[in-house]
N, CA, C and O atoms as CSV, one atom per row, in Angstrom:
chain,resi,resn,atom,element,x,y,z
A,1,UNK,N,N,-94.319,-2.579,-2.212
A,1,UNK,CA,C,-95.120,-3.595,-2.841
A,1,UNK,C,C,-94.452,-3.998,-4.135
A,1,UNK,O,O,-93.933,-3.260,-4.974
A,2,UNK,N,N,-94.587,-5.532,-4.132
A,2,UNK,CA,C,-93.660,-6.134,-5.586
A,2,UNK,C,C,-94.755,-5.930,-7.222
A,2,UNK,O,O,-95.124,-6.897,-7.889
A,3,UNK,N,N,-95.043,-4.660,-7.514
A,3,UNK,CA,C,-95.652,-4.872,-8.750
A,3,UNK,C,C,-95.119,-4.805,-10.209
A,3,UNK,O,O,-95.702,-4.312,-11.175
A,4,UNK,N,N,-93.811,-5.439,-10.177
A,4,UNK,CA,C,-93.228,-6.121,-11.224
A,4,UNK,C,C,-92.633,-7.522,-11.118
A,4,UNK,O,O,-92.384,-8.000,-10.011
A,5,UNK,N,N,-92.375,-8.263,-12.375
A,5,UNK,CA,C,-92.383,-9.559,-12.504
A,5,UNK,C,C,-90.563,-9.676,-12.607
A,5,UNK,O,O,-89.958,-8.608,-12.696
A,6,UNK,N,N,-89.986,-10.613,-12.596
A,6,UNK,CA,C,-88.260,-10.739,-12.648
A,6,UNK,C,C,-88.129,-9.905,-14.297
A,6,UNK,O,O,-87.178,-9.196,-14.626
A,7,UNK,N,N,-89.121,-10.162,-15.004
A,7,UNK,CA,C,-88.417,-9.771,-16.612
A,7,UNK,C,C,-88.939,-7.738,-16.566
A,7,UNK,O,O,-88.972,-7.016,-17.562
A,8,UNK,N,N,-89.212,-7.376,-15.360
A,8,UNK,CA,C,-89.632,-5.716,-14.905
A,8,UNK,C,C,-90.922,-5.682,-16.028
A,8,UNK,O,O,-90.680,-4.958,-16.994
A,9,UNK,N,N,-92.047,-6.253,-16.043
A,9,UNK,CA,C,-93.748,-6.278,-16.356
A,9,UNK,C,C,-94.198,-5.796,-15.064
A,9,UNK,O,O,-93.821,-5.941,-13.902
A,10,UNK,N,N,-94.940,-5.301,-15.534
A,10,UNK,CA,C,-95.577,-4.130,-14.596
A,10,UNK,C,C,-97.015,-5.649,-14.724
A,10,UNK,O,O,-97.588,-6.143,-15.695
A,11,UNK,N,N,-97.124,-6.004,-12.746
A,11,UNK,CA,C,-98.315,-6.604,-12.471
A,11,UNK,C,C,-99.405,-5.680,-12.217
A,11,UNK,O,O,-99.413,-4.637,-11.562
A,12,UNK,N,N,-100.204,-6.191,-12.780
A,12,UNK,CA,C,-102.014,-5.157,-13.055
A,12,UNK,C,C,-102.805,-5.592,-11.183
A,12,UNK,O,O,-103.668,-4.868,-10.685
A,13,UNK,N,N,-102.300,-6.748,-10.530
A,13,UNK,CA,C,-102.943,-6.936,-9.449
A,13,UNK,C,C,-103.954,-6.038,-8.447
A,13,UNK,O,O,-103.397,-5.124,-7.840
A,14,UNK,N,N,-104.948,-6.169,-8.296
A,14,UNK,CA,C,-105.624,-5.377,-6.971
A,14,UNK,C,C,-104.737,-5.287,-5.784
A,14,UNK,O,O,-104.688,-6.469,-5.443
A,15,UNK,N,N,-103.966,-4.588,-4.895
A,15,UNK,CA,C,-103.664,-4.609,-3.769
A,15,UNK,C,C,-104.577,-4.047,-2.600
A,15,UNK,O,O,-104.726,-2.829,-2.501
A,16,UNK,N,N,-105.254,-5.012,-1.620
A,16,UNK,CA,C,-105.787,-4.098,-0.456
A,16,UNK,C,C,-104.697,-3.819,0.691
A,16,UNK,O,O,-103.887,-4.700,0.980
A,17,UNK,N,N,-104.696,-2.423,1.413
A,17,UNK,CA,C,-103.765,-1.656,2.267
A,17,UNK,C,C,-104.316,-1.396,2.784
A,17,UNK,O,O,-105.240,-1.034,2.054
A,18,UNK,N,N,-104.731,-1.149,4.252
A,18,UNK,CA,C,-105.294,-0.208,5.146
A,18,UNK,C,C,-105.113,0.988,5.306
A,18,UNK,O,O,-103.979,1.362,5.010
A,19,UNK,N,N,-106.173,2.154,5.860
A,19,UNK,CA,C,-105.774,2.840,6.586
A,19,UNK,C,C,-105.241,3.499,7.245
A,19,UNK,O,O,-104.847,4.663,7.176
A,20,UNK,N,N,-105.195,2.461,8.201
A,20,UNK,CA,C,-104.308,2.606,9.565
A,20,UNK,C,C,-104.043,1.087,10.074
A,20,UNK,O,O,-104.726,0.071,9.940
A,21,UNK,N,N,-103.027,1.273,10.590
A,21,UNK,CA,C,-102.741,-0.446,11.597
A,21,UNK,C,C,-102.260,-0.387,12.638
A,21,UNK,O,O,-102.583,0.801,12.675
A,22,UNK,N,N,-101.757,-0.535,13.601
A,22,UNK,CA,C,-100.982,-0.757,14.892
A,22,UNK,C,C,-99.860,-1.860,14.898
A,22,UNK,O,O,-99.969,-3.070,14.700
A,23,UNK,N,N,-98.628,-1.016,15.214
A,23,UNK,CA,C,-97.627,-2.244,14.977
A,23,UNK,C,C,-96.806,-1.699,16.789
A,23,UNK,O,O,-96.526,-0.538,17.089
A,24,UNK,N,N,-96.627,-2.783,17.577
A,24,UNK,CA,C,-95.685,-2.464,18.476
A,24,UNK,C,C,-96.687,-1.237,19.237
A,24,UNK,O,O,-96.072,-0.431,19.935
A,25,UNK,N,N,-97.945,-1.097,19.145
A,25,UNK,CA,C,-98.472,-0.496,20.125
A,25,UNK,C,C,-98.389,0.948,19.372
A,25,UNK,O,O,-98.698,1.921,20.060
A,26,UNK,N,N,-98.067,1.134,18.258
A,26,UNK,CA,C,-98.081,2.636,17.930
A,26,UNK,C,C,-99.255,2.746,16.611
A,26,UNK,O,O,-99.471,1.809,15.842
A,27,UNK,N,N,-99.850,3.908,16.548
A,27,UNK,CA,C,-100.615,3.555,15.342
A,27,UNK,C,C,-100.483,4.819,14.174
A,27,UNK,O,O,-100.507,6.050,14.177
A,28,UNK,N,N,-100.309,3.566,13.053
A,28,UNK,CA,C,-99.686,4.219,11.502
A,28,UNK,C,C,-100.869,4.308,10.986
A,28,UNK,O,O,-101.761,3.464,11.075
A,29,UNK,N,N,-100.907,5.278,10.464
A,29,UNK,CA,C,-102.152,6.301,9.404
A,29,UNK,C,C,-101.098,6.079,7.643
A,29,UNK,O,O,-99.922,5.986,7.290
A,30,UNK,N,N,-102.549,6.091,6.993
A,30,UNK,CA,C,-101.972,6.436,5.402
A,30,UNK,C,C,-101.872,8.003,5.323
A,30,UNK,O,O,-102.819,8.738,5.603
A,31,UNK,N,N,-100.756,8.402,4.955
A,31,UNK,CA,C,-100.779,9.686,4.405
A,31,UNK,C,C,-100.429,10.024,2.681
A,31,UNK,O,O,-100.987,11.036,2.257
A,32,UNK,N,N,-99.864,9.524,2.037
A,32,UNK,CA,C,-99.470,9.397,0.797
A,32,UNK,C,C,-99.730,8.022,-0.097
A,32,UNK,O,O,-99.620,7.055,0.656
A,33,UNK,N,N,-99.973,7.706,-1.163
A,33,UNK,CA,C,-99.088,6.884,-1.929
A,33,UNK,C,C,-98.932,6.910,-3.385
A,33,UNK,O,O,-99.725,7.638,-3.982
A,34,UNK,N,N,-97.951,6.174,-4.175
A,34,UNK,CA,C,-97.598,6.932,-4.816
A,34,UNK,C,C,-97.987,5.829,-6.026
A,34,UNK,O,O,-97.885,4.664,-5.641
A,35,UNK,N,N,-98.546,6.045,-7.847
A,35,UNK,CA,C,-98.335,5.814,-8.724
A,35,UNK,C,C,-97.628,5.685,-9.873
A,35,UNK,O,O,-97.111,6.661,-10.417
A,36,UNK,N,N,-97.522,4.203,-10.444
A,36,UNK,CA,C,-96.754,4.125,-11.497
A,36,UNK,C,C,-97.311,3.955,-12.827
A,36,UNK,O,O,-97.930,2.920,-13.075
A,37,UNK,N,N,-97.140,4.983,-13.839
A,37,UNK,CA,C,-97.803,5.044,-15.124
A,37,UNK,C,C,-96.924,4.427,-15.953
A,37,UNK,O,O,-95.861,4.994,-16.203
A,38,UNK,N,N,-97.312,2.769,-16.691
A,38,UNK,CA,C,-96.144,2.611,-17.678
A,38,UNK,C,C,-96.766,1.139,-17.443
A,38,UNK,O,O,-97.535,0.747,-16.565
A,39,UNK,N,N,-96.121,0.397,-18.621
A,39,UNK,CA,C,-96.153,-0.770,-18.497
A,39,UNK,C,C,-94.875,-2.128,-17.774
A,39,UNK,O,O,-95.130,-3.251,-17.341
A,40,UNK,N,N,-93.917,-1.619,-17.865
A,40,UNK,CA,C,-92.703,-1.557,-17.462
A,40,UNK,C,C,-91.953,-0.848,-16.672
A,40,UNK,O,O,-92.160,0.356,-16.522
A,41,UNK,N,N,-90.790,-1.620,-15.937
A,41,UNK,CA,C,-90.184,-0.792,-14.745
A,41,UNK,C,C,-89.286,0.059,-15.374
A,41,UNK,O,O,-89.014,1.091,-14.760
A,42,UNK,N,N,-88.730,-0.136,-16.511
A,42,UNK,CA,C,-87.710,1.367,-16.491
A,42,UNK,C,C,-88.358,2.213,-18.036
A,42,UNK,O,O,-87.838,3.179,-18.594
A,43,UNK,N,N,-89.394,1.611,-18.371
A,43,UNK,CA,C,-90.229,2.355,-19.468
A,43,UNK,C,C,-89.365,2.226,-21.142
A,43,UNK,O,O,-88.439,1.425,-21.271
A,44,UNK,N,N,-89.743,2.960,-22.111
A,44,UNK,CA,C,-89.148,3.150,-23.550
A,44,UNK,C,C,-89.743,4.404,-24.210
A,44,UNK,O,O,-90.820,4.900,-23.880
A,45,UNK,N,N,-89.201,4.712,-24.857
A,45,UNK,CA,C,-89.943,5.914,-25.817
A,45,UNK,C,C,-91.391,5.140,-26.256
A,45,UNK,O,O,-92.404,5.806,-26.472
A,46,UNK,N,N,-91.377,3.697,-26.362
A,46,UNK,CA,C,-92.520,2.917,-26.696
A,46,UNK,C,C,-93.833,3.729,-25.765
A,46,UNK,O,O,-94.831,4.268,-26.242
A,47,UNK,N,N,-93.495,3.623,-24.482
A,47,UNK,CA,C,-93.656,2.764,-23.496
A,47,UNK,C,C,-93.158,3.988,-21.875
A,47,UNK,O,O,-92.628,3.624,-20.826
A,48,UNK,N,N,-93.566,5.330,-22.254
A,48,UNK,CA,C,-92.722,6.126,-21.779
A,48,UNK,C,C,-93.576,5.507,-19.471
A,48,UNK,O,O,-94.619,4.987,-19.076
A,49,UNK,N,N,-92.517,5.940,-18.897
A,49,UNK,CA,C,-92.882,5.960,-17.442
A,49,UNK,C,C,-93.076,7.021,-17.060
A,49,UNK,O,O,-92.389,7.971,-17.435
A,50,UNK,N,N,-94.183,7.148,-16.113
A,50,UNK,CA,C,-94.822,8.795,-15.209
A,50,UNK,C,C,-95.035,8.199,-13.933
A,50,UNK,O,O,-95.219,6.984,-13.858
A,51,UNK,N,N,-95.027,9.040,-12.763
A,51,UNK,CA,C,-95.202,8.418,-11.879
A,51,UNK,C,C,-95.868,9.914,-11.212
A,51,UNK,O,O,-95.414,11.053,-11.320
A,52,UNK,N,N,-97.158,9.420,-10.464
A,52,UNK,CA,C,-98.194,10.511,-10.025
A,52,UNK,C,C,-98.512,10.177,-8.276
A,52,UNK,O,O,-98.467,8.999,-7.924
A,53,UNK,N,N,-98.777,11.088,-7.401
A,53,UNK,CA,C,-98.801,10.890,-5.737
A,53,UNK,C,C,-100.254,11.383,-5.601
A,53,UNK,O,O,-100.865,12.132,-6.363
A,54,UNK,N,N,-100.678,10.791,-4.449
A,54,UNK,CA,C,-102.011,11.150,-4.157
A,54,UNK,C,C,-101.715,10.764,-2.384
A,54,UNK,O,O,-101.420,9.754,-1.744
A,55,UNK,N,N,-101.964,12.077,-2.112
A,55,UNK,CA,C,-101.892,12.994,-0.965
A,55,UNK,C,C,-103.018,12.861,-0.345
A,55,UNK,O,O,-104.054,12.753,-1.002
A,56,UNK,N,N,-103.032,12.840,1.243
A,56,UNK,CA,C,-104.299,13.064,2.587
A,56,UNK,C,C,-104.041,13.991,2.705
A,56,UNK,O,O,-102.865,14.228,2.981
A,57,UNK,N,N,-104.889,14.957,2.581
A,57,UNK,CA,C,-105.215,16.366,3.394
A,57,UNK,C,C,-106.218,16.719,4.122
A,57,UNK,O,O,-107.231,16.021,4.167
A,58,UNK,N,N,-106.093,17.856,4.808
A,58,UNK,CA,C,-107.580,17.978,6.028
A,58,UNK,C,C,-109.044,18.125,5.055
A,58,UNK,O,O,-110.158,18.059,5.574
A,59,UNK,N,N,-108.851,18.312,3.718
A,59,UNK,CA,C,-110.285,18.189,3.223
A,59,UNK,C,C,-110.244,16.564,1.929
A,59,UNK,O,O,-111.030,16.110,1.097
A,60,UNK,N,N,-108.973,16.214,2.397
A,60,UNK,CA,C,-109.333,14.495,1.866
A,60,UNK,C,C,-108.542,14.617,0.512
A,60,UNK,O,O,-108.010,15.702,0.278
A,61,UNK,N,N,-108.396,13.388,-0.582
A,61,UNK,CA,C,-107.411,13.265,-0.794
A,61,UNK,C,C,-106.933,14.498,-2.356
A,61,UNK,O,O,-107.494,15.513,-2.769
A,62,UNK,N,N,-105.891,13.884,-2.748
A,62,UNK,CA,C,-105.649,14.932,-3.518
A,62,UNK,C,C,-104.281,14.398,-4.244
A,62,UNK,O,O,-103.218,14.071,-3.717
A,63,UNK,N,N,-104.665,14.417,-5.665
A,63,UNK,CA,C,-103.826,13.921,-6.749
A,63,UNK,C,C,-102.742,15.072,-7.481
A,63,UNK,O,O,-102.899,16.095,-8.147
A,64,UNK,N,N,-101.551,14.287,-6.958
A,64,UNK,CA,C,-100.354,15.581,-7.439
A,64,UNK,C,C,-100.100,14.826,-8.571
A,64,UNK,O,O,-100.224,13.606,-8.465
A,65,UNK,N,N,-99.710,15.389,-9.831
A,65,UNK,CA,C,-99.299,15.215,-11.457
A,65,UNK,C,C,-98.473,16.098,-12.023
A,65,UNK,O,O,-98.989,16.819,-12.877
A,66,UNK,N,N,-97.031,16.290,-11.731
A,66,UNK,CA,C,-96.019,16.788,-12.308
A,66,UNK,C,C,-96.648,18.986,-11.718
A,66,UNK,O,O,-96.265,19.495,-10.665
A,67,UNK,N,N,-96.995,19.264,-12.107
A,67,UNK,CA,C,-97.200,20.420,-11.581
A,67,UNK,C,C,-98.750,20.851,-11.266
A,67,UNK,O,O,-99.162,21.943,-10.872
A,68,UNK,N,N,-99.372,19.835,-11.518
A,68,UNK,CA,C,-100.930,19.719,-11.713
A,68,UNK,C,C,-101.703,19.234,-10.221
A,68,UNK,O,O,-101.305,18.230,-9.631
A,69,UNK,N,N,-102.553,19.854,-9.831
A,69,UNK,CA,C,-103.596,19.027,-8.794
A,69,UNK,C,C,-104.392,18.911,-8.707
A,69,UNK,O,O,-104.860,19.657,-9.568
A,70,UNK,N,N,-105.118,18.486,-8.271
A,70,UNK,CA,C,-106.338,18.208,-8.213
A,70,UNK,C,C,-107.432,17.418,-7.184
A,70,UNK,O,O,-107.298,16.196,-7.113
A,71,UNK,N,N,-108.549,18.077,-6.352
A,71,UNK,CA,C,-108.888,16.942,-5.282
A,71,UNK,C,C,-109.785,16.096,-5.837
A,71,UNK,O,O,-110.383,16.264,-6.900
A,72,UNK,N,N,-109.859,15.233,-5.133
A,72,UNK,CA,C,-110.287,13.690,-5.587
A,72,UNK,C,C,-111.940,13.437,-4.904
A,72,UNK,O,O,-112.376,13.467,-3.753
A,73,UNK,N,N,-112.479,13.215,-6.070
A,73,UNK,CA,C,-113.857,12.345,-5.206
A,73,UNK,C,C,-113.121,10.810,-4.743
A,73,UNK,O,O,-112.152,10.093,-4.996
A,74,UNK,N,N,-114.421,10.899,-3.826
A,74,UNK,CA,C,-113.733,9.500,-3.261
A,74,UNK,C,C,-114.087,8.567,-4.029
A,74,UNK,O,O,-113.741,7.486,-3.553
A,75,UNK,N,N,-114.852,8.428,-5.429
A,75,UNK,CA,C,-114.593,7.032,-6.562
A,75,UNK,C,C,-113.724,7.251,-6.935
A,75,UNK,O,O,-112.948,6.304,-7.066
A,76,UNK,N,N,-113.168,8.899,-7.440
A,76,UNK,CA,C,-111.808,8.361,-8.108
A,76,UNK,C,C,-110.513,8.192,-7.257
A,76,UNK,O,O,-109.453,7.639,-7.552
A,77,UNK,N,N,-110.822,8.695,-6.348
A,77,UNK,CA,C,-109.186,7.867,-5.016
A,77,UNK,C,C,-109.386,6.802,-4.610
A,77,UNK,O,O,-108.463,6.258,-4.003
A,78,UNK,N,N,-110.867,5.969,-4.809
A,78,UNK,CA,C,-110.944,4.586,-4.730
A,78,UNK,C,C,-110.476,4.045,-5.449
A,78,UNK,O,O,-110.109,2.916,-5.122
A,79,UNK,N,N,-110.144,4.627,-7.175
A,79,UNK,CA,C,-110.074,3.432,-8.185
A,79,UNK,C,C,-108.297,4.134,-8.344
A,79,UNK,O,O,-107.431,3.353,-8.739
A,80,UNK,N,N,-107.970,5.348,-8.066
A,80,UNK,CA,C,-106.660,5.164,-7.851
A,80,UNK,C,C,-105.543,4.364,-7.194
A,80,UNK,O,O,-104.465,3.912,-7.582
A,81,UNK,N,N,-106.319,4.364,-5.882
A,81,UNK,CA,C,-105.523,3.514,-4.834
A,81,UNK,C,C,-105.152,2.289,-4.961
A,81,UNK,O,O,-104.094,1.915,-4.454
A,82,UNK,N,N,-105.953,1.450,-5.658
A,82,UNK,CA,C,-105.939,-0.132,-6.697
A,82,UNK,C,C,-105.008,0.056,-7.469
A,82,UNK,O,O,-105.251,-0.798,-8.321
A,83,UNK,N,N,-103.855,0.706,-7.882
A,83,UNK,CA,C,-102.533,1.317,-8.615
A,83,UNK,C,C,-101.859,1.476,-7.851
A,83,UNK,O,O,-100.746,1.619,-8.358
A,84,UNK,N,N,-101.806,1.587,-6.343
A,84,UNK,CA,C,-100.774,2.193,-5.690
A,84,UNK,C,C,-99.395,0.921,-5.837
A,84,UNK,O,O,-99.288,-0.301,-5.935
A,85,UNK,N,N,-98.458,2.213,-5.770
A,85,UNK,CA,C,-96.471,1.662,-6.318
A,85,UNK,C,C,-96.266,1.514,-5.028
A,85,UNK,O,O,-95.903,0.445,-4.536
A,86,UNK,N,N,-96.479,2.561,-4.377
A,86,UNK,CA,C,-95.816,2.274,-2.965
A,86,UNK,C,C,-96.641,3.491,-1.866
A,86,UNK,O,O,-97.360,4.455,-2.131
A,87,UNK,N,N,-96.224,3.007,-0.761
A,87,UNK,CA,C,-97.436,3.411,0.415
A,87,UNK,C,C,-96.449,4.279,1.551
A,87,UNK,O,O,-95.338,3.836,1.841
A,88,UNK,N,N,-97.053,5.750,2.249
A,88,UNK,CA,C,-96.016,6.469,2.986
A,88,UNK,C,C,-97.381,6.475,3.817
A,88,UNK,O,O,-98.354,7.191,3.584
A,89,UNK,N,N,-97.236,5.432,4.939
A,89,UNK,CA,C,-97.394,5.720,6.677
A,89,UNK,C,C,-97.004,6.681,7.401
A,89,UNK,O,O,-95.861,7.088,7.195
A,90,UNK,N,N,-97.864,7.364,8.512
A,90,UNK,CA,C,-96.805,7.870,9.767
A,90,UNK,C,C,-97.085,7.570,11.222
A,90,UNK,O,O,-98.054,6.813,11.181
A,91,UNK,N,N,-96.897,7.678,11.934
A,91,UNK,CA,C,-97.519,7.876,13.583
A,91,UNK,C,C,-97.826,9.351,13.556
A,91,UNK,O,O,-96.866,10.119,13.508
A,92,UNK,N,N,-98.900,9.779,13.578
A,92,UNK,CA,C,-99.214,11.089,13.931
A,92,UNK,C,C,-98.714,11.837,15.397
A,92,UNK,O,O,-98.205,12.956,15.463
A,93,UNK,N,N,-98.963,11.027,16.419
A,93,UNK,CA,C,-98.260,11.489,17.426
A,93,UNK,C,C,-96.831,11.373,17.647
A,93,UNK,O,O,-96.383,12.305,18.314
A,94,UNK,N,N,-95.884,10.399,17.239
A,94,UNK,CA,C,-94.656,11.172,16.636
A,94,UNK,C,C,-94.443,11.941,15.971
A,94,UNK,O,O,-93.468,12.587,16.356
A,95,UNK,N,N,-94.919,12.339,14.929
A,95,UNK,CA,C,-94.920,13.623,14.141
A,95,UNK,C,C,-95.083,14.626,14.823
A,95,UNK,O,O,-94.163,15.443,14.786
A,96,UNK,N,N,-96.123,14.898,15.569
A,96,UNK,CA,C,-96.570,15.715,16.350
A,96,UNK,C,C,-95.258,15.909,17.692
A,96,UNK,O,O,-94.634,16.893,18.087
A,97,UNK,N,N,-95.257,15.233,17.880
A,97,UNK,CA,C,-93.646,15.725,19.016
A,97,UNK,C,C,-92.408,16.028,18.227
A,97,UNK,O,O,-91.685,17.011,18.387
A,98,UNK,N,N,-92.227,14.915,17.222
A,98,UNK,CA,C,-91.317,15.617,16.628
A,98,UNK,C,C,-90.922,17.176,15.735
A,98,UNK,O,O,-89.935,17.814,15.370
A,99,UNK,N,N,-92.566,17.252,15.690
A,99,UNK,CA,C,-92.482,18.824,15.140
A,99,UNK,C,C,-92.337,19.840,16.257
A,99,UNK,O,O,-91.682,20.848,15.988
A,100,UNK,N,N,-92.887,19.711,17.546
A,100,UNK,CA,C,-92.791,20.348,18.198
A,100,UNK,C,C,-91.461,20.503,18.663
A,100,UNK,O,O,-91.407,21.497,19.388
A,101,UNK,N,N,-89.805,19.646,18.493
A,101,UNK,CA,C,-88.717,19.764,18.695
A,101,UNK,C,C,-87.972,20.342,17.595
A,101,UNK,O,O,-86.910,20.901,17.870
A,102,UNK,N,N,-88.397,20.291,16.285
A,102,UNK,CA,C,-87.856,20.832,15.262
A,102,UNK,C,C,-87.680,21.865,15.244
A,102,UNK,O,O,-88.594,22.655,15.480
A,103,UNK,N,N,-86.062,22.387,14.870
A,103,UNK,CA,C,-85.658,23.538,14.774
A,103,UNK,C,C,-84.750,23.983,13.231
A,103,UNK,O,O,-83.736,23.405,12.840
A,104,UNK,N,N,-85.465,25.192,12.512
A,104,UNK,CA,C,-85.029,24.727,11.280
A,104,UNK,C,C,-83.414,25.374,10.984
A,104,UNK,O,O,-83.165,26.539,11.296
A,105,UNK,N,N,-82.522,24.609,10.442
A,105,UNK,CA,C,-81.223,25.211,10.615
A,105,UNK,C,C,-81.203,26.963,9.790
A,105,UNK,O,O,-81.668,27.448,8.759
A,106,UNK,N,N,-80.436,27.417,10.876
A,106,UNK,CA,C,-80.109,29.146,10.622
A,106,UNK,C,C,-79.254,29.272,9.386
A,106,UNK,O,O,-78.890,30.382,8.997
C-alpha cells in the first residue's frame, strides 16, 4: 500500500483490506500486518521511525513491539488496522501441504 507522498510524507488515509478474498480460485486469509510509526519514510532524530506487527493467532490478534506483546481487544486491532504499512496473506491450504513436505535442513 502507497502511504507516502513523492516528497516521503507519511499519508494519514483510512485503508479498507479484507479478510480474506479469492483470487484464481484459491482463498487468501489475513495473517499479519505490519505498522509504520513516524511521520516520514526514512524518519530524523526529529522525527524518529518504529515500525510494530500485529499478528492472527488461534486466540485472535496480537501486537508485536520490538520485544513487547501484547493481545489485542478487538477495538484496539480495529483502530490499529486503519495504520496498516503493509498486509501478509496466505492460502492456508497451501501452507498446510506445504508444511506437511517440509523438511528442515540437517
Amino acid at each position: 500500500m502507497n502511504r507516502f507522498t513523492k516528497e516521503c510524507d507519511k499519508l494519514s488515509d483510512n485503508i479498507v483490506f479484507p479478510d480474506q478474498f479469492i483470487v484464481s480460485g484459491k482463498n487468501f486469509t489475513l495473517e499479519a500486518y505490519g505498522i509504520h510509526i513516524g511521520n516520514t519514510l526514512a524518519g530524523s532524530k526529529v522525527d524518529p521511525v518504529h515500525y510494530i506487527s500485529c499478528v492472527k493467532r488461534a486466540q485472535g490478534w496480537v501486537k508485536i513491539d520490538d520485544g513487547r506483546t501484547k493481545q489485542l481487544r478487538s477495538s484496539e486491532e480495529t483502530s490499529l488496522r486503519k495504520q496498516a504499512y503493509f498486509l501478509l496473506y496466505s492460502d492456508p491450504v497451501a501452507l498446510r501441504e506445504l508444511h506437511g513436505k517440509f523438511q528442515p535442513p540437517q
